[in-house]
FIRO-209788 format. One line per 4 residues: their letters; for each residue x negated, y, z of C-alpha. Coordinates in pm, whole numbers. Layout:
BEGIN
A	X:Y:Z | ... .
This chain:
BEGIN
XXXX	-6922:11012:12037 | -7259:11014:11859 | -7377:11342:11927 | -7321:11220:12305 .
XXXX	-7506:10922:12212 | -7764:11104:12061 | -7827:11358:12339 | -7872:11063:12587 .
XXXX	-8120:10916:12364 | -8272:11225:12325 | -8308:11272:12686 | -8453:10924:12768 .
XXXX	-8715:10971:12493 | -8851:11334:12639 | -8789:11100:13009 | -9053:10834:12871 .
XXXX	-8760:10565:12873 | -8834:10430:12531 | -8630:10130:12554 | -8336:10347:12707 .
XXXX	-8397:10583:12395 | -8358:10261:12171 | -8002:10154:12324 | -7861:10519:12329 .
XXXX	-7988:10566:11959 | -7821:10235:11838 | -7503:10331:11979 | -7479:10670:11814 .
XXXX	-7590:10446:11516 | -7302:10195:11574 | -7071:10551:11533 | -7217:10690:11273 .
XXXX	-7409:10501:11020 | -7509:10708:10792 | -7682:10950:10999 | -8058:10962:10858 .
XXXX	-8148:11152:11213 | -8086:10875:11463 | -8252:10614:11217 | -8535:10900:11233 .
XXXX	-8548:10934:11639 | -8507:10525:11716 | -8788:10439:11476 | -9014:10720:11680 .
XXXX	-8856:10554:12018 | -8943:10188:11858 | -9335:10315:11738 | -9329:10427:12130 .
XXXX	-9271:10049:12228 | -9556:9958:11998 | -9258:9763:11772 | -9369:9906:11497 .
XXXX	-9191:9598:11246 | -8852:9740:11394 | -9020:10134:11341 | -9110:10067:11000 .
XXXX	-8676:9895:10914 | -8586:10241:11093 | -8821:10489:10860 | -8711:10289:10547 .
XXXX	-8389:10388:10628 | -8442:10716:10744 | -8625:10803:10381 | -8348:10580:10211 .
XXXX	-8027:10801:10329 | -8246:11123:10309 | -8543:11086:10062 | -8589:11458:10076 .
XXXX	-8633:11509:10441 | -8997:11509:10498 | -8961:11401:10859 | -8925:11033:10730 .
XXXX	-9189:11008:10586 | -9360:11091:10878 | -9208:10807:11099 | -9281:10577:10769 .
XXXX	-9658:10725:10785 | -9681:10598:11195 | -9458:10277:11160 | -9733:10159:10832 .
XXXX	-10008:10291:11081 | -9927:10123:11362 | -9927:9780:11142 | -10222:9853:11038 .
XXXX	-10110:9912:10701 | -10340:10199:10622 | -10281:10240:10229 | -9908:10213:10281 .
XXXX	-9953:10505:10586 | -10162:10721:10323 | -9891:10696:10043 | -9592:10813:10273 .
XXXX	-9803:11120:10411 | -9887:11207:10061 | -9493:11169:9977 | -9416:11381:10241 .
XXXX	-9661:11629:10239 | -9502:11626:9796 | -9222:11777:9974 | -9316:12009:10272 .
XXXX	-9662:12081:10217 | -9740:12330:10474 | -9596:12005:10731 | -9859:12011:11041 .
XXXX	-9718:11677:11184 | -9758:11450:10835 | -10122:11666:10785 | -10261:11487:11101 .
XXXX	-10083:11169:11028 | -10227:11180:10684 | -10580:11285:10829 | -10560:10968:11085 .
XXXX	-10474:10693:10823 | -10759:10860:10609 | -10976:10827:10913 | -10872:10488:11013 .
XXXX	-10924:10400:10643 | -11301:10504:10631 | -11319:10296:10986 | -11206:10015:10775 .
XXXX	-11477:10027:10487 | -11767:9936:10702 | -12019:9745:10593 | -11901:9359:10614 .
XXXX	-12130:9133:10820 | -12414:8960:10642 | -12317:8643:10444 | -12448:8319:10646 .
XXXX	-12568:8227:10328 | -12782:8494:10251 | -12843:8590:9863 | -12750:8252:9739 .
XXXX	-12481:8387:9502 | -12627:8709:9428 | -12715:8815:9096 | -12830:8614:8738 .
XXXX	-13033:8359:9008 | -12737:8203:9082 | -12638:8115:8776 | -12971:8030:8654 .
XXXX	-13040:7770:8880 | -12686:7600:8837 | -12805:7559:8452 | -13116:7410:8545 .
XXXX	-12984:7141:8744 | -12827:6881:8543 | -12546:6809:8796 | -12401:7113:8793 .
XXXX	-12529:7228:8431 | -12217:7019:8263 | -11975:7227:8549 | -12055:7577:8360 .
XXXX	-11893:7417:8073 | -11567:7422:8311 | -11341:7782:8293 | -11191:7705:8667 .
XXXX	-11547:7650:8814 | -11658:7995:8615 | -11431:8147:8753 | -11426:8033:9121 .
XXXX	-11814:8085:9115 | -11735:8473:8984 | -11530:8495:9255 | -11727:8353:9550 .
XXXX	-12013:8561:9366 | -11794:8893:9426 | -11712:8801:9815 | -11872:8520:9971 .
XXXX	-11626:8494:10208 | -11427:8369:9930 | -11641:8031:9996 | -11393:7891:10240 .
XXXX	-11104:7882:9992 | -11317:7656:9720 | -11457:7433:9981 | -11193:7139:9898 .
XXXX	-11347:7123:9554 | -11658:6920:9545 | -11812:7065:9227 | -11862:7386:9428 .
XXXX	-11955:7196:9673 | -12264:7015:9464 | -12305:7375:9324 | -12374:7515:9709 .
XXXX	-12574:7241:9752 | -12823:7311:9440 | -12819:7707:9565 | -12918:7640:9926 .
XXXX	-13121:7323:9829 | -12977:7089:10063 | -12819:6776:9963 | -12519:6702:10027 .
XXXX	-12354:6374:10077 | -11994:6257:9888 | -11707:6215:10054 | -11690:5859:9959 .
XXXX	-12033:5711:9962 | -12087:5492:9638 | -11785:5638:9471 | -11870:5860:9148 .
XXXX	-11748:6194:9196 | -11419:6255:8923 | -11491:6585:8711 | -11271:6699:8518 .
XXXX	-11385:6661:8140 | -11582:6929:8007 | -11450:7119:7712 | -11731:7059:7407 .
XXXX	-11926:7433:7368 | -11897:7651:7061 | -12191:7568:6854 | -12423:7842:6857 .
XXXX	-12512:7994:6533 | -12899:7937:6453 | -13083:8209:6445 | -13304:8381:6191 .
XXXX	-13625:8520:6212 | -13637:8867:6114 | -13775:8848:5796 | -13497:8629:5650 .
XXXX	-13243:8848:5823 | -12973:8876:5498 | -12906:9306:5478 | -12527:9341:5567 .
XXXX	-12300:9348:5290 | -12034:9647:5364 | -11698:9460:5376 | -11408:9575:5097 .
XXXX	-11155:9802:5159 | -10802:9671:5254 | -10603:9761:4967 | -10290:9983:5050 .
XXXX	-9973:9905:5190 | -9679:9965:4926 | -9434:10218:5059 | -9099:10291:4959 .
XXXX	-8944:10596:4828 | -8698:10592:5145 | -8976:10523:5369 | -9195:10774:5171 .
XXXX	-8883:11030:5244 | -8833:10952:5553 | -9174:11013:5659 | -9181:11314:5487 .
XXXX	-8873:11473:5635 | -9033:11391:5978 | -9351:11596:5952 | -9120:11859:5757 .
XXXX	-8905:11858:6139 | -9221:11882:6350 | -9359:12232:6125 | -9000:12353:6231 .
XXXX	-9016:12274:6565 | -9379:12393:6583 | -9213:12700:6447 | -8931:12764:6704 .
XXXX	-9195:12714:6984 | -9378:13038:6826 | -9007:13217:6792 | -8959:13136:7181 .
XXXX	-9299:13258:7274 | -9195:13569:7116 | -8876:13610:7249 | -8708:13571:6907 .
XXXX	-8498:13316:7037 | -8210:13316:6704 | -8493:13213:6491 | -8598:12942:6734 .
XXXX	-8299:12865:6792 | -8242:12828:6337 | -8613:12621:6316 | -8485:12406:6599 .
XXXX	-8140:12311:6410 | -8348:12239:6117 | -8579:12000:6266 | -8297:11813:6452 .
XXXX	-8124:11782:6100 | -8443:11675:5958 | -8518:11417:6221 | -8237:11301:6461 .
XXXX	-8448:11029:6648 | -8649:11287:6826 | -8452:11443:7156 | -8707:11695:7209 .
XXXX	-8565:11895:6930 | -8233:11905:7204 | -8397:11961:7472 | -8603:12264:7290 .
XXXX	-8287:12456:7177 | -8152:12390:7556 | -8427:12582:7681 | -8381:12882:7471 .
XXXX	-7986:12881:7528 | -8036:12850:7896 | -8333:13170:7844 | -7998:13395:7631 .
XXXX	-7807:13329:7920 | -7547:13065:7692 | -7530:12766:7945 | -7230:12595:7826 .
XXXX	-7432:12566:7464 | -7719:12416:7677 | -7549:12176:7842 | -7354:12038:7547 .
XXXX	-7793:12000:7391 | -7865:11867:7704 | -7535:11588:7738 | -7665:11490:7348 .
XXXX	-8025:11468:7414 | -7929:11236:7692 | -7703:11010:7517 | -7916:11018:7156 .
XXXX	-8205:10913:7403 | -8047:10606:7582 | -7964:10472:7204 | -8294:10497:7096 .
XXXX	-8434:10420:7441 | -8615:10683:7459 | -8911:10816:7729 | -8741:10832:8080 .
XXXX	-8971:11154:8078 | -8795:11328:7802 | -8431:11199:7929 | -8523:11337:8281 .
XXXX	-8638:11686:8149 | -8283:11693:7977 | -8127:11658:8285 | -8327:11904:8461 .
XXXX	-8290:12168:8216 | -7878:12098:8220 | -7881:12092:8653 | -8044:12424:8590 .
XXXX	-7773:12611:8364 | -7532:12445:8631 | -7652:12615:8887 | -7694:12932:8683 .
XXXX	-7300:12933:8646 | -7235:12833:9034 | -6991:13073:9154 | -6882:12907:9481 .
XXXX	-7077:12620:9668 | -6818:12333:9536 | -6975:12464:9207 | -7360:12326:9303 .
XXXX	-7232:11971:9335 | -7286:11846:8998 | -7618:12054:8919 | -7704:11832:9256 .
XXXX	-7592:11527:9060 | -7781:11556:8797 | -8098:11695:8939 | -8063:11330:9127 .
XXXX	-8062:11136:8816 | -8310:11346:8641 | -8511:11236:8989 | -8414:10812:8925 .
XXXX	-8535:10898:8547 | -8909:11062:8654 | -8993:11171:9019 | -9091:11527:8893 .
XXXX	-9228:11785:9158 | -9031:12073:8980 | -8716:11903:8932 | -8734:11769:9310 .
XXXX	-8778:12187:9417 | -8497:12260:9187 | -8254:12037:9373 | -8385:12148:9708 .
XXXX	-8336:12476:9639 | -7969:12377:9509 | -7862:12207:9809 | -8003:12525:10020 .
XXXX	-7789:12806:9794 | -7544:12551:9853 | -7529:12543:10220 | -7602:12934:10240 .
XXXX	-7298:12949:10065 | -7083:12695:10275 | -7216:12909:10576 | -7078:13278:10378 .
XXXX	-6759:13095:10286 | -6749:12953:10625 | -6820:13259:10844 | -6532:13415:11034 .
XXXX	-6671:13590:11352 | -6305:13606:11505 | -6246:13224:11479 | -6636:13191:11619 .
XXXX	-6517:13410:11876 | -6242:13174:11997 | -6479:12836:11953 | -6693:12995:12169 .
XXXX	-6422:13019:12390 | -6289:12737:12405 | -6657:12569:12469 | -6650:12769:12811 .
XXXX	-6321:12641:12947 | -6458:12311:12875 | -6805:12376:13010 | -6617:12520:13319 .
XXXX	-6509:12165:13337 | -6815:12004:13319 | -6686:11862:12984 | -7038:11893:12816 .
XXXX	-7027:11728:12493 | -6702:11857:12446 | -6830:12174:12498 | -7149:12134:12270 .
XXXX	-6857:12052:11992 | -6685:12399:11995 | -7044:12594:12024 | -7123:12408:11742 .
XXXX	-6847:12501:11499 | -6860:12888:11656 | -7209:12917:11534 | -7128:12739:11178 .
XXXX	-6833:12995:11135 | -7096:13244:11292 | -7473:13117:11309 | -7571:13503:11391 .
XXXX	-7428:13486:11772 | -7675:13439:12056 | -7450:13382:12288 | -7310:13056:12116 .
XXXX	-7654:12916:12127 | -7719:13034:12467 | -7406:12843:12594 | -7517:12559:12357 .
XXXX	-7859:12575:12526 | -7694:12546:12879 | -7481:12236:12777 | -7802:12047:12630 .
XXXX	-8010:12144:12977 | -7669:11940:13153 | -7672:11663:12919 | -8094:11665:12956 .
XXXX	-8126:11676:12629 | -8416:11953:12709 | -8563:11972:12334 | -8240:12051:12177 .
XXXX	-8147:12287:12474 | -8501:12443:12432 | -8484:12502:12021 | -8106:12672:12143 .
XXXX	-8277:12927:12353 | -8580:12995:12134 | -8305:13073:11836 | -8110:13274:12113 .
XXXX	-8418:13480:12181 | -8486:13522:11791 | -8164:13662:11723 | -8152:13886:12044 .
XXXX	-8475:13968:12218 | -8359:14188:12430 | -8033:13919:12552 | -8228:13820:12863 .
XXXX	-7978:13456:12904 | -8220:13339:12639 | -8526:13366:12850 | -8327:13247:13199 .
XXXX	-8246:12950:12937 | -8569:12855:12817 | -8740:12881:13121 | -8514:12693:13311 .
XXXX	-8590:12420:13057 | -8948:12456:13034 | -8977:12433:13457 | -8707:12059:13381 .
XXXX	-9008:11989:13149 | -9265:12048:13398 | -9418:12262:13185 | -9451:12559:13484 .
XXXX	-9718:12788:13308 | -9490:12830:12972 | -9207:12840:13211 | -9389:13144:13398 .
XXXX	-9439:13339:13118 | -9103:13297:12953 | -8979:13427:13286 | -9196:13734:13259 .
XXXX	-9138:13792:12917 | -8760:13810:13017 | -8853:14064:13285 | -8989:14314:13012 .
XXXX	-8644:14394:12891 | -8445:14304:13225 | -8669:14444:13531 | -8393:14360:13798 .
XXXX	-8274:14066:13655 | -8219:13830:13968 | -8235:13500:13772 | -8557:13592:13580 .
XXXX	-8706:13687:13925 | -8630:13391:14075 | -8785:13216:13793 | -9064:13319:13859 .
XXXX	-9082:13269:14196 | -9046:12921:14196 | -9313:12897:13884 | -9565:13036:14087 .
XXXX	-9457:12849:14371 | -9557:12489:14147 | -9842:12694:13997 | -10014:12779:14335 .
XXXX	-9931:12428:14469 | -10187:12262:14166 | -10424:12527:14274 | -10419:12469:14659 .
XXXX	-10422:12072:14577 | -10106:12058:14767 | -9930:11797:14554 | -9847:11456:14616 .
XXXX	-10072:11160:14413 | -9749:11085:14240 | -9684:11450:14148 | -10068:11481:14068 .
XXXX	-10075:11203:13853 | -9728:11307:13629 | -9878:11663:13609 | -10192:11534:13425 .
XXXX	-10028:11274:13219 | -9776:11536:13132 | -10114:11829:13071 | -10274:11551:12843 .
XXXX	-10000:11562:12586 | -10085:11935:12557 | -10321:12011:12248 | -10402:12366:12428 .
XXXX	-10574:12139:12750 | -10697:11911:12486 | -10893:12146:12333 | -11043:12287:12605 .
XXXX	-11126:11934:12744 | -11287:11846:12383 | -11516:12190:12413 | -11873:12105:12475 .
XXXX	-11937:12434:12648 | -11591:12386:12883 | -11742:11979:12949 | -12093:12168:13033 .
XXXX	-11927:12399:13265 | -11701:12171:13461 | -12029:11955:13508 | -12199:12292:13696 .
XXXX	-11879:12337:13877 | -11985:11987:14050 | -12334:11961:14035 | -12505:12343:13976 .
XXXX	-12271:12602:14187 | -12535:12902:14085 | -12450:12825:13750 | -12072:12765:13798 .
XXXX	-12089:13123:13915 | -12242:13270:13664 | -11932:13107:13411 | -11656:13218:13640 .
XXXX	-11752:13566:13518 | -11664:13502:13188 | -11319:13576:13155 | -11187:13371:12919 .
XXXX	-11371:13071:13109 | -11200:13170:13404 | -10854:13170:13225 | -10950:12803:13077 .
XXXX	-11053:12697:13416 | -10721:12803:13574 | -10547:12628:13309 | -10709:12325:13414 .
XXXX	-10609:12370:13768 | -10301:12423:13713 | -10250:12116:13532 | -10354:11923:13813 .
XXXX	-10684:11841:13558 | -10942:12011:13821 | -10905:12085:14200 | -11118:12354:14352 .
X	-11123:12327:14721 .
């Protein structure tokens, strides 16, 4: 299965088995190809093998089944990165960030390939040829030497001179040509010899110049004659009418827009009939009238405007702007009339082609905010507590039989037919920590403890996960966060035995080099122990810790300096002996 597939990937990944992560992710690929998640986690696995060519096919594809997902934008951000392709990184942040702005992981991303982009506009190296082709010199002394005097004469030397002029490093693609040649001879004033002594150099023949006009002393400057007016164009009486009847349609269309600011909509909705009778090449007039049918509540009229102003604007080809507002406006009287979630389908539909017309920010909301009212109501239509009841059920006796994914399949559809129950994701949570698929199992129990705080299996759960993850300290206080609502609760207690049984072991320097060197790799990846390691005044104190103890006493009084400092220890960072 997939999901199996997945879970195993999933696992190797938080394991640091990249390349296992790869073949686990292909398979659940292999069974389900149209999955924009697995495409998602084997392009992160691929960017973690440094194949970022094979990262950057995966993102592509990720943002090609699910261009709305901001998540794939971020692997196409870090796949464009890691090739060094720093605009390319910048423009996929930027899309992302288009659709969840408030993202933290494509803000860094975005702030790295900005970073890495300033890195990249330092100043270039001095040219070896110093200011040869700098400024009106340059061209100056080409004219005064006769040999290359007749070359200016030459468009394709012009230019290849403008060009080395603009980068100099543009030299070595020119250097086959000998005119330039003769020309960076004359600049540096060094001689150089032909490729065929003897031989006359073949130019290509010079184009004769535009005779210059003389010119005139002031005095016999002739005073400028003001040039004749062009007569007239002749116009005829149907294109005299015509023109006519289209300024006559935009007054009543500048009318109706005052009626609808008003709230008058019949009269808009009368000026708005008269312009389009008036002028039928304009779709705006449709489009207008939609908005105030959709504003009186009168959808079907507004998507019958809408359907017109889209097919009078393909005849007359039309802005894509104007065609994709028309669309907009009729996915929004669609969803107005939605009754049932089948209903939101084809205001979905057409908020996509209004999108393939003009990638609008308020038409991409709308359909986001379609296909969310749409699953809300999948989930109402869905729910049936008694049938989640016997899911959840049935996940047990197969959990009981150590039939995990088969289990994770029957807590899944208990908590679609009833996505309130903690105990479903509990269970869920349980089943992930089997398959060690610990980030699923730990999202489970954090969702379990939102729904229930008081349920205390969601804090056994997610500390039993955090301890897998070596991550003791969160573990620790998950545990004792449990024991507010559950004093006697054996498992929590336990918990936290063992925590502070890994805890004091970093602190005593008790563990192994192996264990000591996983703990700190493992600490490193935490932003909390990379701030403190990045604070000047936690670097200054760790330095009196080892070379002024007065003063490393005078620090440990300072609580939250002591709390840092433990932190550290813990972590297997620092060992006080």
């Amino acid at each position: 299965m997939a999901d199996e597939a997945k879970a195993k990937g999933n696992a190797a990944f938080s394991a640091g088995d990249y390349a296992g992560a790869v073949r686990h992710f292909s398979e659940a690929i292999s069974l389900a190809p149209s999955n924009h998640v697995l495409y998602s986690n084997r392009s992160a696995a691929l960017a973690s093998l440094h194949k970022y060519a094979d990262a950057l096919t995966d993102a592509k594809k990720t943002v090609e089944l699910k261009p709305d997902w901001s998540k794939g934008y971020s692997r196409l951000g870090a796949a464009h990165l890691g090739l060094n392709q720093i605009q390319d990184a910048i423009a996929a942040y930027k899309k992302g960030l288009e659709i969840d702005p408030n993202n933290e992981a494509l803000k860094s991303g975005l702030a790295d390939a900005q970073a890495a982009a300033s890195r990249s506009r330092a100043v270039p190296p001095p040219s070896p040829f110093g200011d040869a082709f700098s400024g009106p010199e340059m061209w100056a002394k080409l004219t005064a030497d006769p040999t290359t005097r007749m070359f200016l004469q030459q468009p394709d030397f012009v230019k290849m001179m403008q060009e080395i002029q603009k980068n100099p490093s543009n030299l070595n693609l020119y250097l086959k040509d000998q005119r330039v040649m003769q020309a960076l001879g004359v600049l540096l004033n060094v001689k150089f010899r032909a490729p065929n002594a003897g031989e006359d150099m073949e130019v290509p023949e010079a184009e004769s110049p535009p005779p210059q006009p003389e010119r005139k002393p002031e005095s016999a400057k002739e005073e400028k004659v003001p040039e004749p007016e062009p007569e007239p164009m002749e116009v005829s009486e149907e294109e005299k009418e015509t023109k006519e009847r289209k300024a006559q349609a935009v007054k009543e269309k500048e009318l109706g827009n005052a009626a609808y600011k008003t709230k008058d909509f019949e009269t808009a909705i009368a000026h708005y009939t008269k312009a389009m009778e008036l002028d039928d090449e304009d779709i705006s007039y449709f489009t207008n009238r939609a908005a105030v049918y959709l504003e009186m509540g009168k959808c079907e009229e507004c998507i019958k405007d809408c359907d017109k102003a889209v097919e009078r604007g393909r005849e007359l080809r039309s802005d894509f702007k104007m065609i994709a507002r028309a669309l907009t406006r009729k996915g929004t009287a669609l969803v107005k009339v939605a009754k049932c979630s089948k209903d939101y389908d084809p205001a979905i539909e057409t908020f996509q082609k209004a999108l393939t017309e003009h990638r609008n920010p308020d038409t991409l909301k709308k359909l986001n905010d379609a296909e969310r009212a749409k699953k809300e109501l999948e989930q109402q239509e869905y729910f049936d507590p008694k049938l989640a009841d016997e899911e959840r059920e049935k996940g047990n006796e197969y959990f009981k039989q150590q039939k995990y994914p088969e289990a994770v399949k029957h807590y899944t559809e208990s908590l679609r037919r009833n996505p309130k129950d903690p105990k479903a994701y509990s269970n869920r949570a349980a089943c992930y920590t089997k398959l060690g698929a610990l980030p699923e199992g730990l999202k489970d129990a954090e969702k379990c403890i939102e729904l229930d705080p008081t349920f205390s299996k969601g804090y056994t759960r997610k500390g039993a996960i955090q301890f897998f993850m070596k991550e003791y300290e969160k573990a620790l206080e998950t545990y004792q966060e449990g024991l507010k609502h559950d004093p006697q609760n054996q498992e929590l207690l336990d918990g936290v035995r063992r925590c502070v049984e890994q805890v004091n072991k970093a602190s005593r320097g008790d563990l192994s080099p192996e264990e000591l060197k996983e703990r700190q790799a493992k600490a490193m990846q935490d932003p909390e122990i990379q701030n403190i390691l990045s604070d000047p005044v936690m670097r200054q104190v760790l330095v009196d810790i080892q070379e002024n103890p007065k003063a490393a006493q005078e620090h440990m009084k300072n609580p939250m300096v002591m709390n840092k400092i433990q932190k550290l220890v813990n972590a297997g960072i620092v060992q006080i002996r």
